[in-house]
N, CA, C and O atoms as a CHARMM CRD file, in Angstrom:
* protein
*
  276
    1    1 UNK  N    -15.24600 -18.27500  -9.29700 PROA 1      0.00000
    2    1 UNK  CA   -14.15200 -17.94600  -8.39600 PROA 1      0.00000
    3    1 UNK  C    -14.51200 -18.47000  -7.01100 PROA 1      0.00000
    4    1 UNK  O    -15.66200 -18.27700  -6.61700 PROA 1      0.00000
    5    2 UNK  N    -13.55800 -19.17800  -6.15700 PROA 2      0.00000
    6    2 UNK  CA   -13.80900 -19.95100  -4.49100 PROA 2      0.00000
    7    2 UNK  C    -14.30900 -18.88600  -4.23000 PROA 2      0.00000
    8    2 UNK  O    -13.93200 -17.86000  -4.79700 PROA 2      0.00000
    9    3 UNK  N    -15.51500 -18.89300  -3.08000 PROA 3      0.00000
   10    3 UNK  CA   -16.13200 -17.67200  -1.97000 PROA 3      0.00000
   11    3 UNK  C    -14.65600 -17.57100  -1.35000 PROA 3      0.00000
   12    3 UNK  O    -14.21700 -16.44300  -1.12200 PROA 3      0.00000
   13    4 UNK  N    -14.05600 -18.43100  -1.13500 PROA 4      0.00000
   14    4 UNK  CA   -13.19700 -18.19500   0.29700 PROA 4      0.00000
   15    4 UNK  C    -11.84800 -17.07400  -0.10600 PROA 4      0.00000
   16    4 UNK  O    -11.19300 -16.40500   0.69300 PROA 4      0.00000
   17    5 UNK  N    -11.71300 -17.13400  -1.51400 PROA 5      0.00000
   18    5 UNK  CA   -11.02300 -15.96700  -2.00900 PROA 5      0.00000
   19    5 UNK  C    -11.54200 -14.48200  -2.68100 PROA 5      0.00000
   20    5 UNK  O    -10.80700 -13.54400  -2.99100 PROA 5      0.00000
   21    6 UNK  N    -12.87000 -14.54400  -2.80000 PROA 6      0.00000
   22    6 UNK  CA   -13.66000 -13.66000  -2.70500 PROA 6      0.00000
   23    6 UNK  C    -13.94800 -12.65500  -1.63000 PROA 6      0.00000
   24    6 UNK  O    -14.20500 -11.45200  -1.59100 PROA 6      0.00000
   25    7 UNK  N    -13.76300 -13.90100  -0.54200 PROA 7      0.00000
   26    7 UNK  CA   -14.15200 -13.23000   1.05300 PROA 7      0.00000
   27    7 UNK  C    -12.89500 -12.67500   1.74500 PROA 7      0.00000
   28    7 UNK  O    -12.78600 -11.83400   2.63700 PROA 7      0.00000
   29    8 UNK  N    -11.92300 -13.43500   1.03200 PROA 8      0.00000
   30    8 UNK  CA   -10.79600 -12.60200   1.76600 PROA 8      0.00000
   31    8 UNK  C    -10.07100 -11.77100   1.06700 PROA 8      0.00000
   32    8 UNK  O     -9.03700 -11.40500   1.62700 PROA 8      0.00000
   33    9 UNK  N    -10.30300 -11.30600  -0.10100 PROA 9      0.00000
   34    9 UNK  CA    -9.96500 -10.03000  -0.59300 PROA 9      0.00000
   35    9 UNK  C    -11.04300  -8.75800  -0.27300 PROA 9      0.00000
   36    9 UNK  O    -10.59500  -7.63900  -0.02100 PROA 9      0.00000
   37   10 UNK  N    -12.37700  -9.00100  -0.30200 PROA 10     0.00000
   38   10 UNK  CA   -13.38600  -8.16900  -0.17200 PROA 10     0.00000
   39   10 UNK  C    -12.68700  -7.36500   1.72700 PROA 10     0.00000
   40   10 UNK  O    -12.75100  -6.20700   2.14000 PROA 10     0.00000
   41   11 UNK  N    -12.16800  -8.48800   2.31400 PROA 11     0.00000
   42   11 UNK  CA   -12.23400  -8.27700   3.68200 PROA 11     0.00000
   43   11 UNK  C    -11.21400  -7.42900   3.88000 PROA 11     0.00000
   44   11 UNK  O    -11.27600  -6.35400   4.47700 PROA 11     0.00000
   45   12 UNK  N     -9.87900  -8.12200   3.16700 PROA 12     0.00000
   46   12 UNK  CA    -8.82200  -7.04300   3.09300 PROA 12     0.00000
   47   12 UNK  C     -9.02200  -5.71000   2.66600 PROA 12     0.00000
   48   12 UNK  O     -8.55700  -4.75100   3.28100 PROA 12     0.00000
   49   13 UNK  N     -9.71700  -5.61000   1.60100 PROA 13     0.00000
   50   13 UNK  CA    -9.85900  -4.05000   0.88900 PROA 13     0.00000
   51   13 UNK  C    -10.82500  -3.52600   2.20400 PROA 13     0.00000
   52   13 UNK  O    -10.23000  -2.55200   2.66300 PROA 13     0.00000
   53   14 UNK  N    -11.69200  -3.69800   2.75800 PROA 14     0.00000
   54   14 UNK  CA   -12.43100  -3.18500   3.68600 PROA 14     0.00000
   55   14 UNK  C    -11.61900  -2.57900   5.02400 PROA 14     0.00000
   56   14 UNK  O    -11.67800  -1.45100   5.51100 PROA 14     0.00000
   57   15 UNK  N    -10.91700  -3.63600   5.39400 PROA 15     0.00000
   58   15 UNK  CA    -9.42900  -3.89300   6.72500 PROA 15     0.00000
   59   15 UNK  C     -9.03700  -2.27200   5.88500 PROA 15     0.00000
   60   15 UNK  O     -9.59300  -1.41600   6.57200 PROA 15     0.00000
   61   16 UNK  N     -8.52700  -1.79600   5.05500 PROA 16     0.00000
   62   16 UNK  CA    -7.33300  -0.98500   4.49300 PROA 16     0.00000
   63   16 UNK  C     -8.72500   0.11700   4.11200 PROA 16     0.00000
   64   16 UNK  O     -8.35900   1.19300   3.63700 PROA 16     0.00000
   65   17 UNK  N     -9.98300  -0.02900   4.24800 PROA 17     0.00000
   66   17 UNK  CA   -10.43000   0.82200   3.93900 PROA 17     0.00000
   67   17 UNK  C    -10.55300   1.94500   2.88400 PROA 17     0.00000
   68   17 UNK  O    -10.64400   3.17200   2.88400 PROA 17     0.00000
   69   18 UNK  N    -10.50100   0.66700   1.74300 PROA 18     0.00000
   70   18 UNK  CA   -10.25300   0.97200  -0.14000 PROA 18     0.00000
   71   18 UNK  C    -11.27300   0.88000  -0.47000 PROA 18     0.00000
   72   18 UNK  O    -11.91300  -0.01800   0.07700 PROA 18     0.00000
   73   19 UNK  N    -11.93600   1.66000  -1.43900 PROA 19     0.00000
   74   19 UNK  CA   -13.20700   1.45800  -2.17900 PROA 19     0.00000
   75   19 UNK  C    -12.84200   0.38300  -3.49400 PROA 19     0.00000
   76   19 UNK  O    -11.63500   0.15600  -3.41000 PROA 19     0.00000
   77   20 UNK  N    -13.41300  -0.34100  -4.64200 PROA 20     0.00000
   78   20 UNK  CA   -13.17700  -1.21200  -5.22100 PROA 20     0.00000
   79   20 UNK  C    -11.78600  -0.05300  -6.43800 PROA 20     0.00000
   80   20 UNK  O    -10.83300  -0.43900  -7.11600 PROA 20     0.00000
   81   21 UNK  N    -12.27300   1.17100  -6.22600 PROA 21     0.00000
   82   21 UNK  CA   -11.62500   2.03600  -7.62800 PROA 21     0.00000
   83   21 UNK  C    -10.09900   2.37700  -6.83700 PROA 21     0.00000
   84   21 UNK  O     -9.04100   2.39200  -7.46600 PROA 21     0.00000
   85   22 UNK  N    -10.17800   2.60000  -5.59800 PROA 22     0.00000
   86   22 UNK  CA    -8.61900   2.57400  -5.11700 PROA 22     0.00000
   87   22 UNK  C     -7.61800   1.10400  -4.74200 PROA 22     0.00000
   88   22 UNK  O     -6.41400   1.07500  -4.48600 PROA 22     0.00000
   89   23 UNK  N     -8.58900  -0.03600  -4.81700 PROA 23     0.00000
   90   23 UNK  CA    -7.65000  -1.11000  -4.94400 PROA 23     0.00000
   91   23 UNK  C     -7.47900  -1.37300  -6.39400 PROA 23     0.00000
   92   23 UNK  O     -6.46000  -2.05600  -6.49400 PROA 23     0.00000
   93   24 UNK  N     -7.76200  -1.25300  -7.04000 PROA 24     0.00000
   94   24 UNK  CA    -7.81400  -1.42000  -8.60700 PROA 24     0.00000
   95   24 UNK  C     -6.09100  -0.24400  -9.16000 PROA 24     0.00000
   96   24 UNK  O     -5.18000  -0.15900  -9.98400 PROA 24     0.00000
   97   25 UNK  N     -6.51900   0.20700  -8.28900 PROA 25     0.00000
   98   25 UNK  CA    -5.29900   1.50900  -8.81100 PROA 25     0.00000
   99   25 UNK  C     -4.30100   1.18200  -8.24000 PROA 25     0.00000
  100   25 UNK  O     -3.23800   1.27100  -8.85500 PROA 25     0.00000
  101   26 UNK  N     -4.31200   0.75400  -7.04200 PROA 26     0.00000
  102   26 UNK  CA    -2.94900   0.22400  -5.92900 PROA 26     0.00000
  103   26 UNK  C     -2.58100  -0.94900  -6.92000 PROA 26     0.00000
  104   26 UNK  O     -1.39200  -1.07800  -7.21200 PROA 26     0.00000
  105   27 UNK  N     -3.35100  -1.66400  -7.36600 PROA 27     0.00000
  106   27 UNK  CA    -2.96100  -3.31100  -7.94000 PROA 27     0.00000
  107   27 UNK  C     -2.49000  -2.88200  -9.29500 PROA 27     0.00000
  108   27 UNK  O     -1.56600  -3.51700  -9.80400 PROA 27     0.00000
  109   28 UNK  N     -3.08900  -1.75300 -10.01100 PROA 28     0.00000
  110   28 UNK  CA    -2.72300  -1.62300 -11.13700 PROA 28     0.00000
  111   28 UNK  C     -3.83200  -2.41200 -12.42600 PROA 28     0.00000
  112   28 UNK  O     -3.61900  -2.36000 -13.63800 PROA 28     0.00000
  113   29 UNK  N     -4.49100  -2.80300 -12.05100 PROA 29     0.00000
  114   29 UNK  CA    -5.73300  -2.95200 -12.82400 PROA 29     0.00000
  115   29 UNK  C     -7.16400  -3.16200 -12.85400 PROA 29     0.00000
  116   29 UNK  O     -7.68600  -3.78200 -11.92800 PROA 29     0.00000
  117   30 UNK  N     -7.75700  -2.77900 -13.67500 PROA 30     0.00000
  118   30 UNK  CA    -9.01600  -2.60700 -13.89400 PROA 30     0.00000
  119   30 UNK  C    -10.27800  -2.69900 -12.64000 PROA 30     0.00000
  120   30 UNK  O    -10.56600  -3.60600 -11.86000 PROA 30     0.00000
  121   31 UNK  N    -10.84800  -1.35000 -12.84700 PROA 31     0.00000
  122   31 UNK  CA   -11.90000  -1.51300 -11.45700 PROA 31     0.00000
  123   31 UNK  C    -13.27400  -2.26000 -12.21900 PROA 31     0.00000
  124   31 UNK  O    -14.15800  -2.52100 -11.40300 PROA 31     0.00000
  125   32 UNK  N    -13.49500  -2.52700 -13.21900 PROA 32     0.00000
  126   32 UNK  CA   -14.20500  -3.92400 -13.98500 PROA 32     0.00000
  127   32 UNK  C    -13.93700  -5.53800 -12.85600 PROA 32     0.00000
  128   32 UNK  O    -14.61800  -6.26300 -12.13100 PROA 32     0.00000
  129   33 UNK  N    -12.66600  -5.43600 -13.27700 PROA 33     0.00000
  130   33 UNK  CA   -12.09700  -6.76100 -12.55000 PROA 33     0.00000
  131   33 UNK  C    -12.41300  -7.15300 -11.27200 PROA 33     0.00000
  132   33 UNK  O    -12.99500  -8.15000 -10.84400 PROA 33     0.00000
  133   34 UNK  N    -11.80700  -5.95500 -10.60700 PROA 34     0.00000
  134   34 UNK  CA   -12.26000  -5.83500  -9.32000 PROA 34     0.00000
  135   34 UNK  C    -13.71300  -6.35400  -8.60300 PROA 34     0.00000
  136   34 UNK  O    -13.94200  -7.12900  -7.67400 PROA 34     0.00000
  137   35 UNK  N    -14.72400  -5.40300  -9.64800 PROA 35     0.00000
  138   35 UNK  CA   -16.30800  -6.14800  -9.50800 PROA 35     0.00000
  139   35 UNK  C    -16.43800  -7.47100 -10.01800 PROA 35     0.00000
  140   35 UNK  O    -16.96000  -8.32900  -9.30700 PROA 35     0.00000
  141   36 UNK  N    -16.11400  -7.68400 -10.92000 PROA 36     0.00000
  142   36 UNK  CA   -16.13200  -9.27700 -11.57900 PROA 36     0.00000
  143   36 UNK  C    -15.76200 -10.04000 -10.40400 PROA 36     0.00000
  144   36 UNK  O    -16.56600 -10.86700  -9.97400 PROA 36     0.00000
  145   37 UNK  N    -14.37600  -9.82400  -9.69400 PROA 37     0.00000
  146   37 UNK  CA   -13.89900 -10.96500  -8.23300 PROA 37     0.00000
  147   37 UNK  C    -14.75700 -10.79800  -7.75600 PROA 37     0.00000
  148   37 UNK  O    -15.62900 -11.65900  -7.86800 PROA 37     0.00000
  149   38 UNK  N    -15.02000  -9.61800  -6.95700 PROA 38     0.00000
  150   38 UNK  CA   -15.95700  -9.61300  -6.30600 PROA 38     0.00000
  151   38 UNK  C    -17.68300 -10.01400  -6.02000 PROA 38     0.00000
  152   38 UNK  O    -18.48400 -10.05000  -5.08500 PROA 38     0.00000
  153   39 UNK  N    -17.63100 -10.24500  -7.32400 PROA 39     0.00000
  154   39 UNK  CA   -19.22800 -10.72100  -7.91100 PROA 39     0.00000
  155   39 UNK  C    -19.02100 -11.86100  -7.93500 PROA 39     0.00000
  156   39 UNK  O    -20.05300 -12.53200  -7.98100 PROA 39     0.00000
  157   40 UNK  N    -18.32500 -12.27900  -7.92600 PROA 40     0.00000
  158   40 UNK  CA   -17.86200 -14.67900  -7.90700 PROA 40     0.00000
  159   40 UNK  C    -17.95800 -14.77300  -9.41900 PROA 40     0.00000
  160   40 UNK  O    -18.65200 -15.67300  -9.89200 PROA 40     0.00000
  161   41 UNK  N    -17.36900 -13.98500 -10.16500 PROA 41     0.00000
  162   41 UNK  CA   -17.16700 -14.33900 -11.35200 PROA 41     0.00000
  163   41 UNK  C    -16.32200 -15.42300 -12.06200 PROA 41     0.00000
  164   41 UNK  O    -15.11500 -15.19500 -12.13000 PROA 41     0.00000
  165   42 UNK  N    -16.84600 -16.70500 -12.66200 PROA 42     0.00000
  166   42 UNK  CA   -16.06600 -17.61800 -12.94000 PROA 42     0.00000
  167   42 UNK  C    -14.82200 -18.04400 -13.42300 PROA 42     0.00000
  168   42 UNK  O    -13.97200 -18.83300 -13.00800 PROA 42     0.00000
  169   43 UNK  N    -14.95800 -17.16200 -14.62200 PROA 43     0.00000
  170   43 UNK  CA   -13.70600 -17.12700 -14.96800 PROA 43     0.00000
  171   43 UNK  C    -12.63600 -15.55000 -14.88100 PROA 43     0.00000
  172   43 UNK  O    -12.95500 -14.51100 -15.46100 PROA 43     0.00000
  173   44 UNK  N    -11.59000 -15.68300 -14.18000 PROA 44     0.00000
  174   44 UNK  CA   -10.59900 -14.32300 -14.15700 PROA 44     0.00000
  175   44 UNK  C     -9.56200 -15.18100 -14.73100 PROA 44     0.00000
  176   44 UNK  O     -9.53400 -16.39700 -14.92600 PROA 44     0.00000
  177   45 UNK  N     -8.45800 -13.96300 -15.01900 PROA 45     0.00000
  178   45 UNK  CA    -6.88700 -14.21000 -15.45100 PROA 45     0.00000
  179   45 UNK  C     -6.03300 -14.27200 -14.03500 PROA 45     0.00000
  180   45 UNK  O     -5.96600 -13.32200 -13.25500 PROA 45     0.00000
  181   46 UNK  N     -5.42000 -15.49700 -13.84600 PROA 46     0.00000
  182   46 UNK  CA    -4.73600 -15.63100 -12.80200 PROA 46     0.00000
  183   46 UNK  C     -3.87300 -14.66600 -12.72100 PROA 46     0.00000
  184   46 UNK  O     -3.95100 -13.82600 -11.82400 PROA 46     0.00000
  185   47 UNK  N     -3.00700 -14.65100 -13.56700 PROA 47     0.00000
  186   47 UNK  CA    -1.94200 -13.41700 -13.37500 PROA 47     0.00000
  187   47 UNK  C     -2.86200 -11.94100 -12.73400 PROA 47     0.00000
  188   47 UNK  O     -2.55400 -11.43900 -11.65300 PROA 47     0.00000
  189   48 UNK  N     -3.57200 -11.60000 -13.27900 PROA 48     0.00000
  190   48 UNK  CA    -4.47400 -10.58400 -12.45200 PROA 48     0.00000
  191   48 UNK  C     -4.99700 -10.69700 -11.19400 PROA 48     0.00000
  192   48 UNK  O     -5.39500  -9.70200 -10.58800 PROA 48     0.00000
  193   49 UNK  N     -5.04700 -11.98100 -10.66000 PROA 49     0.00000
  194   49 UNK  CA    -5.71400 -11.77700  -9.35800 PROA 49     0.00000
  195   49 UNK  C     -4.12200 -12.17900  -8.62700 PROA 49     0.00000
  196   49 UNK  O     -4.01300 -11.59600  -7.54900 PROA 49     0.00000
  197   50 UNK  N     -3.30700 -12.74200  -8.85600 PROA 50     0.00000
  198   50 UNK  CA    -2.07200 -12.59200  -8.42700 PROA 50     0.00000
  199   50 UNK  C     -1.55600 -11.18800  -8.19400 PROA 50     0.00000
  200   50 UNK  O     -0.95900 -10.83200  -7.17800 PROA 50     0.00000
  201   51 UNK  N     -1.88000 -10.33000  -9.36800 PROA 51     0.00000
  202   51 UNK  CA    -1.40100  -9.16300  -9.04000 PROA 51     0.00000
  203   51 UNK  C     -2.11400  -8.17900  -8.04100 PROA 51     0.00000
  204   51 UNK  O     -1.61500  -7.13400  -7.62200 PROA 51     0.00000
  205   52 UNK  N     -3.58000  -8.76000  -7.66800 PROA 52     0.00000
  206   52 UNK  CA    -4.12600  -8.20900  -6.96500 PROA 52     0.00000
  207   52 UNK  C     -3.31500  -8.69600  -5.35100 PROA 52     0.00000
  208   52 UNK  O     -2.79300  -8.03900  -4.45000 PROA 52     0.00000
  209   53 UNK  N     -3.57200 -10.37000  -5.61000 PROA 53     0.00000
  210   53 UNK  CA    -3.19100 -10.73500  -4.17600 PROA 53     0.00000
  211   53 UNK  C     -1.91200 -10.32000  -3.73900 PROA 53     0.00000
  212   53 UNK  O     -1.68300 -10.59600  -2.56200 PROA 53     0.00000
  213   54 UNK  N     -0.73800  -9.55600  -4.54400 PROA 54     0.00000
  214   54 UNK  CA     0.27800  -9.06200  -4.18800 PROA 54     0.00000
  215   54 UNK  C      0.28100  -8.18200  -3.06900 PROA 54     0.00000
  216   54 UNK  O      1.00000  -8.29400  -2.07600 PROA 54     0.00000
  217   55 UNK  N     -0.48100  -7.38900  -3.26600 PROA 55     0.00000
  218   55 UNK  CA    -0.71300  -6.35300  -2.83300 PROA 55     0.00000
  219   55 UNK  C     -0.97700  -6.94000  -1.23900 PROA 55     0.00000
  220   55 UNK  O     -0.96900  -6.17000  -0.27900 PROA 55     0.00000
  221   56 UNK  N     -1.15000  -8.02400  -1.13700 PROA 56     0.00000
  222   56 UNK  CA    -1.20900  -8.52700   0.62900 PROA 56     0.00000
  223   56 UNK  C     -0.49100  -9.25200   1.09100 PROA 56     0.00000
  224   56 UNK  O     -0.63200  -9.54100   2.27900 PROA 56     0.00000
  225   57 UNK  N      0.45900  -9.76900   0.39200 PROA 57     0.00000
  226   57 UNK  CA     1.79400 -10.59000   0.43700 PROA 57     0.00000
  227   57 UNK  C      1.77900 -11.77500   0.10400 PROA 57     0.00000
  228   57 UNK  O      2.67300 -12.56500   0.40800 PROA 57     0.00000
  229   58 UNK  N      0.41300 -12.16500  -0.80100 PROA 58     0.00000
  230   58 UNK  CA     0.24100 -13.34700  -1.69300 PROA 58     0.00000
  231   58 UNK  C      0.03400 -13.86100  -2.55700 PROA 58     0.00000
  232   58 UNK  O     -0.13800 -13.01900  -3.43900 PROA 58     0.00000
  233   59 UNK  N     -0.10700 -15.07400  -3.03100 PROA 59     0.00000
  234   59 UNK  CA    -0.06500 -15.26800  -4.09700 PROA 59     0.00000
  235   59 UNK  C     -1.17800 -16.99600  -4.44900 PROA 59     0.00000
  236   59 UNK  O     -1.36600 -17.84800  -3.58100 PROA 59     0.00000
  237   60 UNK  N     -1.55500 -17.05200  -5.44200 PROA 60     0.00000
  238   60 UNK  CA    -2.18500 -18.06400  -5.53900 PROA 60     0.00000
  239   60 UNK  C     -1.70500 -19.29400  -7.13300 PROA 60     0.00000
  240   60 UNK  O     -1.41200 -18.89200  -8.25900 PROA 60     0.00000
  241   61 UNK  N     -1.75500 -20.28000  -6.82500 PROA 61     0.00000
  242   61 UNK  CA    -1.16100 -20.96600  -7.21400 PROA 61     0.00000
  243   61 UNK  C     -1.81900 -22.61800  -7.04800 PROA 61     0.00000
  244   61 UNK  O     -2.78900 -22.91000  -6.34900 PROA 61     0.00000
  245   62 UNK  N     -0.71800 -23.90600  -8.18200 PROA 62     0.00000
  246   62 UNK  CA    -1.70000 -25.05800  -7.83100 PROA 62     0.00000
  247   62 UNK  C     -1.58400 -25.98500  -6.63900 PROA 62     0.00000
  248   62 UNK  O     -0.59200 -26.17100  -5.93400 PROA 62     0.00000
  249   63 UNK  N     -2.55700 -26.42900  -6.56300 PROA 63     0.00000
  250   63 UNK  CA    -2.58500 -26.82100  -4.84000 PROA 63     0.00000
  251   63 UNK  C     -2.91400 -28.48500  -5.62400 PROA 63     0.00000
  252   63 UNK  O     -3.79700 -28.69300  -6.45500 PROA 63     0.00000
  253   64 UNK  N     -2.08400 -29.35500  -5.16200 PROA 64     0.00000
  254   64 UNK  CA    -2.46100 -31.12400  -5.14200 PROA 64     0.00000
  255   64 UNK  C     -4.11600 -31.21400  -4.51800 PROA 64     0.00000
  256   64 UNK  O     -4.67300 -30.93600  -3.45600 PROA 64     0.00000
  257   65 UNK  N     -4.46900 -31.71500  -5.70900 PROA 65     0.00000
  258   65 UNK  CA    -6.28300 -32.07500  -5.74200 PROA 65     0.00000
  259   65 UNK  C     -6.39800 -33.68900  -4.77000 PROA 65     0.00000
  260   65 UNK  O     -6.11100 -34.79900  -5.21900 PROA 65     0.00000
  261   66 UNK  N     -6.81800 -33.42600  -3.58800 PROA 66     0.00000
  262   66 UNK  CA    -7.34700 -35.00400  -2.64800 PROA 66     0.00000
  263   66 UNK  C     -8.44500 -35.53300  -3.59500 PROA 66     0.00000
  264   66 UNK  O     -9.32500 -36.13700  -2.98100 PROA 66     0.00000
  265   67 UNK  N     -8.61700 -35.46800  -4.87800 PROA 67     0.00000
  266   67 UNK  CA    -9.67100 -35.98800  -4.89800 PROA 67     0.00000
  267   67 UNK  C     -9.11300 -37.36100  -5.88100 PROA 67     0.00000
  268   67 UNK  O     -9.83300 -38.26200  -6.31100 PROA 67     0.00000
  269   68 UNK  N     -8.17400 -37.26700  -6.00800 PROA 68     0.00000
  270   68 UNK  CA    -6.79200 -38.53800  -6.58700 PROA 68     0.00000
  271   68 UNK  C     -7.26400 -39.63800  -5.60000 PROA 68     0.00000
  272   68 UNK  O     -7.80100 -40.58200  -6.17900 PROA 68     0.00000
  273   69 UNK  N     -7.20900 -39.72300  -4.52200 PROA 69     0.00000
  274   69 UNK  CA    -6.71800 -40.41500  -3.22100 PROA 69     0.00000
  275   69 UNK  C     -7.82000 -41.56200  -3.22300 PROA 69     0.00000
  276   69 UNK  O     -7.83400 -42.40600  -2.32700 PROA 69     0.00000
């Protein structure tokens, strides 16, 4: 999983002052998961971390790779 989406969910839940088991419950799933993002775990289910990033008014999705160019 990118640090840079690691770092900015860890930061948000901190900002809102959630432990990993009350964002898990706000998002609606698993406080497993939660540690897994948080641990830079390689592989997650997009739809799950979507449903996490909801919860901040975002969303993640595919981005055009520069490495074409």
């Amino acid at each position: 999983m990118n640090d840079q989406l690691i770092e900015f969910i860890k930061t948000r839940r901190k900002a809102l002052k959630l432990s990993q088991q009350d964002l898990a419950e706000r998002a609606g799933i698993g406080l497993r998961f939660i540690r897994d993002l948080e641990q830079g775990k390689k592989t997650l289910r997009l739809d799950k971390v979507n449903q996490l990033l909801d919860l901040f008014g975002y969303e993640l999705g595919p981005v055009e790779s520069k490495r074409n160019e």
